[in-house]
N, C-alpha and C positions, 0 to 999 in steps of 0.2 A: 450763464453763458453755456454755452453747449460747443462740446469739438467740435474741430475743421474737418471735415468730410472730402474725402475723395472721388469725386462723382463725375461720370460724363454728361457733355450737357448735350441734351437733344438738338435735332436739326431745327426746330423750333424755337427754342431757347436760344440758341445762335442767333437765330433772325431778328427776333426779340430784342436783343439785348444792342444787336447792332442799330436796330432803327431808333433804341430808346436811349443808345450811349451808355450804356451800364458793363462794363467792362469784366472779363473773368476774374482780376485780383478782388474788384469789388463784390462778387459770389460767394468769394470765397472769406470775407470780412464780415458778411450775413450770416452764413453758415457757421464760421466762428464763435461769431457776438450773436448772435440775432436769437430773439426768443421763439420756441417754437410752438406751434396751435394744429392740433389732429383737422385735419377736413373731413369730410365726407370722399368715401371711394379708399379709403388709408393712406391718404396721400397726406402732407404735416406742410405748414406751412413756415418761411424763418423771416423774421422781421428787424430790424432796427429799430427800439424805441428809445425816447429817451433816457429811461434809465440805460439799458443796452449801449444808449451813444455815448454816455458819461462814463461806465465804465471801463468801455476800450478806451477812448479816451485817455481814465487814469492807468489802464494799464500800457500803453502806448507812452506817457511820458517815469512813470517808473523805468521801461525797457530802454528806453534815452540815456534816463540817469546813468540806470548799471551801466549803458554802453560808455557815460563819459569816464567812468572811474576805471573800465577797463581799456582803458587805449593805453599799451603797451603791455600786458600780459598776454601771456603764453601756458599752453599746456603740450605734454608731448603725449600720445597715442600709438598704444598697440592695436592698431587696426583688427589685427589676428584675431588676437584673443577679446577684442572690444573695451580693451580697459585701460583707463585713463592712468598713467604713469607718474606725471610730476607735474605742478603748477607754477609757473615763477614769471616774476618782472623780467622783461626781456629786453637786452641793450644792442641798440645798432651800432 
């Protein structure tokens, strides 16, 4: 897997994507997951293959899990300084 990339998409690529239904979250799930391939001109190309799809995938229902064990924690933050202060179960 290769990071998320921050990119603006060309006036092309807009067009593209509008006529082909491919959507910018979906861009950015390629760019993510997707494996990349050098072209000609150094331009790289990012694909979803199968292994690619199985691992987001499993990493998509790990990120579930964690999320169901954490509904009700809490942490507090010092913005300031960037650092995380205290962890705890939290009671409404």
């Amino acid at each position: 897997m290769t990071g998320g990339k921050n990119m603006n998409l060309s006036n092309h690529c807009l067009t593209r994507c509008k006529q082909r239904g491919i959507k910018q979250s979906n861009i950015e799930l390629i760019l993510s997951f997707g494996s990349k391939i050098r072209k000609p001109g150094g331009v790289f190309e990012y694909y979803i293959s199968n292994k690619d799809r199985q691992e987001a995938i499993q990493f998509f229902k790990r990120c579930i899990q964690s999320l169901d064990k954490l509904n009700g924690k809490a942490v507090i933050v010092n913005e300031d300084s960037e650092q995380i202060i205290t962890a705890y179960h939290k009671t409404e």
